[in-house]
C-alpha positions as a printed NumPy array, in Angstrom:
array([[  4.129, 295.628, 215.165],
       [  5.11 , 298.258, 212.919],
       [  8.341, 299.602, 215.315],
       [  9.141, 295.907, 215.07 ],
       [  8.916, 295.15 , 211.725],
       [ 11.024, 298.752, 211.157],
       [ 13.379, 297.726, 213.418],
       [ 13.89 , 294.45 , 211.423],
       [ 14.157, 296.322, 208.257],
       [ 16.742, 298.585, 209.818],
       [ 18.823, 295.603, 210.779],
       [ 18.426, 293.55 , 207.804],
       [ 19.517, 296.737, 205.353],
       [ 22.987, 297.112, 208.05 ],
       [ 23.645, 293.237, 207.672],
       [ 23.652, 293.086, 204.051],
       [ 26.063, 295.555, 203.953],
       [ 28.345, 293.27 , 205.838],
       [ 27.217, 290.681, 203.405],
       [ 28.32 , 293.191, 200.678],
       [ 31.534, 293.538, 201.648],
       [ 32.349, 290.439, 202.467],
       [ 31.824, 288.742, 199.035],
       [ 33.303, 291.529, 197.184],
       [ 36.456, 291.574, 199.756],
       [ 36.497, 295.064, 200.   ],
       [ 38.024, 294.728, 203.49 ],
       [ 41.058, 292.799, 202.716],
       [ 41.587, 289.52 , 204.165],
       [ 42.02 , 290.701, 207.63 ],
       [ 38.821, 293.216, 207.935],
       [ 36.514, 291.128, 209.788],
       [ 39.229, 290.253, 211.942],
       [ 40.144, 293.589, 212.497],
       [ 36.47 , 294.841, 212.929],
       [ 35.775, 291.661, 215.153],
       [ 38.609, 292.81 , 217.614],
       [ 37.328, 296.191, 217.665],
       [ 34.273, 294.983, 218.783],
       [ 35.183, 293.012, 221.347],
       [ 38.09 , 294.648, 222.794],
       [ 36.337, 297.943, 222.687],
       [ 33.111, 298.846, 221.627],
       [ 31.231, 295.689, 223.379],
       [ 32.474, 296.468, 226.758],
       [ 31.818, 300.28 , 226.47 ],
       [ 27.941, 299.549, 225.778],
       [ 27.716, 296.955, 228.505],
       [ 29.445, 298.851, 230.978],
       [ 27.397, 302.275, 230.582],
       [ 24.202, 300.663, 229.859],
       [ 24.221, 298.148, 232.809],
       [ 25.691, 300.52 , 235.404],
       [ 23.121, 303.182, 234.47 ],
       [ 20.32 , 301.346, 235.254],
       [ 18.999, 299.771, 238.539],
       [ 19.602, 295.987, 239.076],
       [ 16.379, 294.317, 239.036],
       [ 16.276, 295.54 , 235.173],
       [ 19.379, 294.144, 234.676],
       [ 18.793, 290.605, 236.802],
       [ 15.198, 290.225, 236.12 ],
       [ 12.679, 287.068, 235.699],
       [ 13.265, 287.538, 231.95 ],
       [ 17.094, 286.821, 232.383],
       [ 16.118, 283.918, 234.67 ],
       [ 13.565, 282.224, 232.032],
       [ 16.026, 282.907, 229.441],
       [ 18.931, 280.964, 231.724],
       [ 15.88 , 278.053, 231.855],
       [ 14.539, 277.566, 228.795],
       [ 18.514, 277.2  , 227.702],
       [ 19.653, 274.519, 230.206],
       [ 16.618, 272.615, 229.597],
       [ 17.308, 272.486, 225.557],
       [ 21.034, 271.795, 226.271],
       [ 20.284, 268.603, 228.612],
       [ 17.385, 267.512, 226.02 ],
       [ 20.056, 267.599, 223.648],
       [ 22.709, 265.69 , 226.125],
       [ 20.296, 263.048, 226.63 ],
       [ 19.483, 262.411, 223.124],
       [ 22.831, 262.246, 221.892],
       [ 23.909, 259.904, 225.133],
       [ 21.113, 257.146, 224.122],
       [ 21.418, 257.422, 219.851],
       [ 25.585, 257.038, 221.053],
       [ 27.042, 260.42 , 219.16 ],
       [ 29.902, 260.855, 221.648],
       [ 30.515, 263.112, 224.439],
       [ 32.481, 265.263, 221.701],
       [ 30.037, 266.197, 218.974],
       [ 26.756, 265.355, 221.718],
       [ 28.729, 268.664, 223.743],
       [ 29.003, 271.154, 220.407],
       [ 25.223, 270.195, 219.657],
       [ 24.546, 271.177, 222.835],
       [ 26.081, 274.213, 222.555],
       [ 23.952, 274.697, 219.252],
       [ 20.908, 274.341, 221.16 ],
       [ 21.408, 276.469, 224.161],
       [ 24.491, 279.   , 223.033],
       [ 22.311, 282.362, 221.398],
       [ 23.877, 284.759, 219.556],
       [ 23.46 , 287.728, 222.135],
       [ 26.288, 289.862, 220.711],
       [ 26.363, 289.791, 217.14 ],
       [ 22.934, 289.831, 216.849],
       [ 21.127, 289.583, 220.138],
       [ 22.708, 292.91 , 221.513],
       [ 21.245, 295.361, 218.098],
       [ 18.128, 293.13 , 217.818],
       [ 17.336, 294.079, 222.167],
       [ 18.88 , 297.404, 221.71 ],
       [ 16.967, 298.43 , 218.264],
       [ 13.585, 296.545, 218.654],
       [ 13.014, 295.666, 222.13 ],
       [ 14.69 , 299.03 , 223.864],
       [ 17.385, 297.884, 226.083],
       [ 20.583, 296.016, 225.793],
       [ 19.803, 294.684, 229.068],
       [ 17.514, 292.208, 228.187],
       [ 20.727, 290.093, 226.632],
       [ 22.801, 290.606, 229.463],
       [ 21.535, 287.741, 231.743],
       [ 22.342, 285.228, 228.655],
       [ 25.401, 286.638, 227.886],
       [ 26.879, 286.204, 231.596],
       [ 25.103, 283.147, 232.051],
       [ 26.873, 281.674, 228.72 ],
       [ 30.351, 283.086, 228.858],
       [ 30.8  , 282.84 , 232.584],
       [ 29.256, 278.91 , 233.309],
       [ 28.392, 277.604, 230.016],
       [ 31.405, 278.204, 227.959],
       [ 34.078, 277.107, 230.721],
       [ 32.044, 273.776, 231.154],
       [ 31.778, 273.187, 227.863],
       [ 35.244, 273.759, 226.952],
       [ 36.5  , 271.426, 230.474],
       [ 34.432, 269.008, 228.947],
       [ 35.983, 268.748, 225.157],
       [ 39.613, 269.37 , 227.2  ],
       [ 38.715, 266.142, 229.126],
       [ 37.791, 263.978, 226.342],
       [ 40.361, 265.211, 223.573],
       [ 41.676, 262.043, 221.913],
       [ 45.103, 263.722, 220.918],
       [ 45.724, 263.84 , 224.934],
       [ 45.778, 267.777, 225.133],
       [ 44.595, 269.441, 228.706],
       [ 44.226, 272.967, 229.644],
       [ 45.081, 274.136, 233.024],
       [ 42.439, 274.099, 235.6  ],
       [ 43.065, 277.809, 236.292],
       [ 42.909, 278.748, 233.026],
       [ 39.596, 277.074, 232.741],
       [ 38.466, 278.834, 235.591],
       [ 39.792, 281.918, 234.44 ],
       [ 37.963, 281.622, 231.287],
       [ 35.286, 284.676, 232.345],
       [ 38.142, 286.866, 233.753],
       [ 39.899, 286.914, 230.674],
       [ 36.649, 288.287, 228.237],
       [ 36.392, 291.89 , 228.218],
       [ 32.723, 291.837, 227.442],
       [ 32.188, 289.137, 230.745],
       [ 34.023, 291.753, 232.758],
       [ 32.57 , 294.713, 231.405],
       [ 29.201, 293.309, 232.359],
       [ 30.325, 292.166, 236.018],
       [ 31.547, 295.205, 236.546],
       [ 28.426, 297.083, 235.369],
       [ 26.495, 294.839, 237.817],
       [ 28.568, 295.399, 241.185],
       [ 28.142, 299.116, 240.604],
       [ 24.152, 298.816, 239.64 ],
       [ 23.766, 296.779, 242.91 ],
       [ 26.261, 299.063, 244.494],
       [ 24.232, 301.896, 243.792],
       [ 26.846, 303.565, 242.835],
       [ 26.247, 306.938, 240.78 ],
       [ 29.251, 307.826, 237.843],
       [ 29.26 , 311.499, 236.698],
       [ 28.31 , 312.117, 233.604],
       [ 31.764, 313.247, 232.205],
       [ 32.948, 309.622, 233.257],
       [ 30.38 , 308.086, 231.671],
       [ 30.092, 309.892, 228.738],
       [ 33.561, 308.781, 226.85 ],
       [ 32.215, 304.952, 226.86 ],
       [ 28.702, 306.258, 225.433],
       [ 30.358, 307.867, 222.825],
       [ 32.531, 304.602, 222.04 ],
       [ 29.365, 302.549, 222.603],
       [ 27.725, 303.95 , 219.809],
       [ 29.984, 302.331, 217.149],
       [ 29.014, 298.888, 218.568],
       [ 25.535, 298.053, 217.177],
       [ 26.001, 298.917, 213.24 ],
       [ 29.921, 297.012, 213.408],
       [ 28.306, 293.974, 215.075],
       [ 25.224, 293.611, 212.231],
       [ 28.025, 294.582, 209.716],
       [ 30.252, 291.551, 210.913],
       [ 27.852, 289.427, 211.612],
       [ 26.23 , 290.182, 208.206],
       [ 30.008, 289.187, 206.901],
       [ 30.116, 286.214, 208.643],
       [ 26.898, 285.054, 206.565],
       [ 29.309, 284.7  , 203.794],
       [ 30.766, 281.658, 202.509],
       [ 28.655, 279.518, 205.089],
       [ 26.422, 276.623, 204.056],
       [ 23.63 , 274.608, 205.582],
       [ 24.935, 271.37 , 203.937],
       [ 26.324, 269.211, 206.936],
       [ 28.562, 266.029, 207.389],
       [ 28.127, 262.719, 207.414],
       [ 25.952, 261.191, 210.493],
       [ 25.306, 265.297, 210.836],
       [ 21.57 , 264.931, 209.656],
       [ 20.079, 263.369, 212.751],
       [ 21.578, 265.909, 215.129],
       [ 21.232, 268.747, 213.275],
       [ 17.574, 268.326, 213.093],
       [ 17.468, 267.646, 216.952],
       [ 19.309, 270.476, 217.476],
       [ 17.508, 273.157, 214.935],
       [ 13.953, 271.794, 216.359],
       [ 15.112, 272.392, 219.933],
       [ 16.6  , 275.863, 219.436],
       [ 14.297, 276.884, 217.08 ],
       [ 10.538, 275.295, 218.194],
       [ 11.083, 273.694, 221.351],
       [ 12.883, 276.704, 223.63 ],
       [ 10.872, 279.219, 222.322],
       [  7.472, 277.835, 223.159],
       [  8.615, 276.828, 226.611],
       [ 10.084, 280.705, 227.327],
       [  6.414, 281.595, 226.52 ],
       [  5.034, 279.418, 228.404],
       [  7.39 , 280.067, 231.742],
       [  6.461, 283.598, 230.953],
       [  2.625, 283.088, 230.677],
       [  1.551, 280.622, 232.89 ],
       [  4.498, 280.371, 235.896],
       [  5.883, 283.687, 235.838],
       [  2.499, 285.66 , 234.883],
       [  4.783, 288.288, 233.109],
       [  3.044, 291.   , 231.096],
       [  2.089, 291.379, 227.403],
       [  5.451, 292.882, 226.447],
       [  8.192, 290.914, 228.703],
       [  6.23 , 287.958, 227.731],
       [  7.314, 288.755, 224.031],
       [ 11.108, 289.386, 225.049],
       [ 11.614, 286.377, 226.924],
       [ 10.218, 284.831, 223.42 ],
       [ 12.681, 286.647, 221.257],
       [ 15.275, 285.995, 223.152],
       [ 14.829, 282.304, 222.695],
       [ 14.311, 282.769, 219.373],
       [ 17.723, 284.202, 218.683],
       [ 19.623, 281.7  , 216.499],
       [ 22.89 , 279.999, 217.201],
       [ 25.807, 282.189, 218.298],
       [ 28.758, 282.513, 215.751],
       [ 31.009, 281.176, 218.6  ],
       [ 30.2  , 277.593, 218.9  ],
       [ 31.411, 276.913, 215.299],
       [ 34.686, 278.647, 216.443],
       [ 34.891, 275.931, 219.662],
       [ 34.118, 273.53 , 217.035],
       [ 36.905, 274.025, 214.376],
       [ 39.2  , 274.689, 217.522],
       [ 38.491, 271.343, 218.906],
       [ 38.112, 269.498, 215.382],
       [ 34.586, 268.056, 215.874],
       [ 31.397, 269.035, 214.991],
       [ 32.147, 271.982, 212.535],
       [ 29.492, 270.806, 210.132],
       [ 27.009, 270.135, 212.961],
       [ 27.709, 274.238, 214.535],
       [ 27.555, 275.361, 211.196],
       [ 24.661, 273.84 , 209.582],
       [ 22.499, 274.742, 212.731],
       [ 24.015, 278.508, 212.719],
       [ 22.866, 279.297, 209.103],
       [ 19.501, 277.184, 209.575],
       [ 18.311, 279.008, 213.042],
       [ 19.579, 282.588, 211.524],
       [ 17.347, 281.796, 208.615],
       [ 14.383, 280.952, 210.752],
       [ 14.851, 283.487, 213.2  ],
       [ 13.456, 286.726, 211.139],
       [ 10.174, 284.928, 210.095],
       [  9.624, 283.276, 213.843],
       [ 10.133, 286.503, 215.495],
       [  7.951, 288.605, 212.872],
       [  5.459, 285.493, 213.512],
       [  5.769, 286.32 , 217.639],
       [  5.442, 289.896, 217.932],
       [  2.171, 289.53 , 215.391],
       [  0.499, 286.898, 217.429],
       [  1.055, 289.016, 220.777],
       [  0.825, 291.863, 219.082]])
């Protein structure tokens, strides 16, 4: 309890320094941007690569990953249903959806399994699961039903995983873990040093990105939002720990990662899909802040009750 609640502290103190900077714009206009890209392009794929291809597959595709990969299909089709029979349309029923089931593994999810739980492993299931089926679906879906007429290509929906460094970074990672395949330390050793920049930029920007939001939300938003933040934040958590308990019979402490990991709020992405698509922005949004605020006091509430 204490290494967690340190561990919190430790990335609470790092986000408000993003905070910080944001709302005095001591970065210019462009420095989350620029930091963003830095991340992504760079630093992301460095950790994922070394820390995945280090380490022998079944850490890396485990029964955590696969209750993780559950819990979030089963909130996302909730959601789908109840937006199909109250009539919200495929459009803003799709971003909800994404609300419930998309986590925020990188921003947040990568430090939080890195710092507190010990591995960025633990993340890495979710993240390939989202980016590599989730995200192409979702986005053939709003390309389908866009009212202005606009259609991506089908290869370049397809594509879609190919053309994320972090989605290929992991891949790769994985076909040499399963490979077996051993890389000598002065190969290796460049992308840990890179690496190491990744976890304080990615509190820092997401800390940024706290900024300027607001849990107000549109009109008609109220009703999903509260589906949405009650699935994400109540519904797929208690289900991970009860896959883990009762059907899986996982110990004390995978038990409590599955847990976090479901706990992890909304990722930072799905309001980006919805301001790119024009619907649903105050939907994404409200149910980003709301399941980031809930998500320090329900995961300090987890690791007390299984100690």
């Amino acid at each position: 309890m204490d290494g967690v609640l340190k561990g919190f502290f430790v990335v609470g103190a790092v986000m408000l320094v993003g905070y910080v900077l944001a709302r005095t714009n001591a970065l210019g206009p462009h420095g989350t941007k620029v930091l963003s890209t830095l991340t992504f392009m760079v630093g992301l794929p460095s950790l994922m690569f070394s820390t995945i291809a280090s380490r022998h597959i079944s850490e890396v595709l485990s029964q955590t990953g696969l209750i993780s990969v559950v819990t979030a299909l089963a909130v996302m089709a909730l959601f789908a249903a109840t937006g199909a029979v109250a009539r919200w349309g495929v459009r803003r029923t799709t971003i909800g959806a994404l609300s419930t089931g998309i986590v925020n593994s990188t921003n947040l999810g990568v430090p939080l399994s890195l710092y507190v739980l010990g591995s960025a492993t633990f993340v890495t299931p979710i993240m390939l699961f989202q980016l590599a089926l989730v995200t192409p679906v979702a986005l053939t879906v709003l390309d389908l039903t866009d009212p202005a007429g606009k259609r991506a290509s089908i290869s370049r929906i397809l594509s879609t995983p190919l053309r994320n460094p972090v989605t290929v970074a992991a891949i790769l990672g994985v076909i040499v873990s399963a490979a077996g395949i051993q890389f000598p330390a002065v190969a290796l050793d460049p992308l840990k040093l890179v690496a190491q920049l990744t976890v304080p930029l990615m509190l820092i920007i997401f800390g940024m990105s706290l900024h300027g939001l607001s849990p107000r939300g549109g009109a008609g938003d109220g009703a999903p939002t509260l589906v949405a933040v009650i699935l994400k934040s109540a519904i797929q958590p208690v289900l991970a720990w009860v896959l883990a308990m009762y059907v899986f019979h996982l110990d004390a402490f995978s038990t409590f990662v599955v847990t976090a990991c479901a706990i992890l709020p909304t990722g930072q992405n799905v309001v980006l899909y919805a301001v790119r698509y024009g619907v649903g922005k105050n939907l994404a949004q409200s149910v980003a802040v709301i399941t980031s605020a809930l998500a320090v006091p329900l995961l300090l509430g987890a690791a007390w009750l299984m100690n």
